[in-house]
C-alpha positions in Angstrom: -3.9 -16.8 2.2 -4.1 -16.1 -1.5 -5.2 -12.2 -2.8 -9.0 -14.2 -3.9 -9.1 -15.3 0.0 -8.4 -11.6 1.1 -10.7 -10.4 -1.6 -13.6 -12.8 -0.9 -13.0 -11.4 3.0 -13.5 -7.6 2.2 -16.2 -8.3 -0.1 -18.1 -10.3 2.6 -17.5 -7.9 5.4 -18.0 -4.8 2.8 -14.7 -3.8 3.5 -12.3 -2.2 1.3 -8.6 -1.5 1.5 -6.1 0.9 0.0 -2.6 0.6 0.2 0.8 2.9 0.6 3.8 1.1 -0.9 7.6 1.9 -1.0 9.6 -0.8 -1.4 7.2 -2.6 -3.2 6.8 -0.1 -6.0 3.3 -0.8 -6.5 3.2 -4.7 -6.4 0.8 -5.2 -3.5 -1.7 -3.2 -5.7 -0.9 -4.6 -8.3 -1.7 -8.3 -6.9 -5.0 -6.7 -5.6 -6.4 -5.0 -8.6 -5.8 -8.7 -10.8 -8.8 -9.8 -9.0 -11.9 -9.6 -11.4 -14.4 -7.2 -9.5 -11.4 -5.4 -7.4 -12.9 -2.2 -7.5 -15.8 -3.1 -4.9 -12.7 -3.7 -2.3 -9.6 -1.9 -3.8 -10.0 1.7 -4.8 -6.4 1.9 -5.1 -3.3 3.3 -3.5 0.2 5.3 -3.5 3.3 4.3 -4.7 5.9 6.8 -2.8 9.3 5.6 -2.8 11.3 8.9 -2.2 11.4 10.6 1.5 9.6 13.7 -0.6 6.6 11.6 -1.5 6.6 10.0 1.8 6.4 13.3 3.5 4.7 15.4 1.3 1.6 12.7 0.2 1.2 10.5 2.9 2.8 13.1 5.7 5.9 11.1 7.3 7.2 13.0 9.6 11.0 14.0 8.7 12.3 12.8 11.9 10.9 9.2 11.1 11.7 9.0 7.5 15.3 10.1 8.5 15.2 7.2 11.1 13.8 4.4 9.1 16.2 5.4 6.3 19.3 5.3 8.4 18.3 1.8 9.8 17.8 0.3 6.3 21.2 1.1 5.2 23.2 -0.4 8.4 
């Protein structure tokens, strides 16, 4: 499914979607707001890559940003 498709979707259903990115640093927002019109489904989103952002903005919990972190580096 291409980002039109998924914006053609939301626009139909009058849906709209945000997004919390990490890893991506932004690109999944990115790919959403290059749609002409994206502001009637994509008001925008948060780019938190550090376990301060993650916790403090979007409220990880510690406990699972500690987990998720050890996991990515085995």
């Amino acid at each position: 499914m291409t980002v039109e498709e998924i914006a053609e979707r939301l626009v139909a259903r009058e849906q709209c979607v945000s997004v919390a990115e990490a890893d991506t640093c932004g690109l999944v927002g990115y790919l959403l707001s290059t749609v002409p019109g994206s502001s009637k489904f994509f008001p925008g989103g948060v780019i938190a890559y550090t376990g301060g952002l993650k916790q403090s903005v979007l409220n990880v919990p510690d406990a699972v940003y500690q987990e998720k972190a050890a996991s990515a580096l085995k």
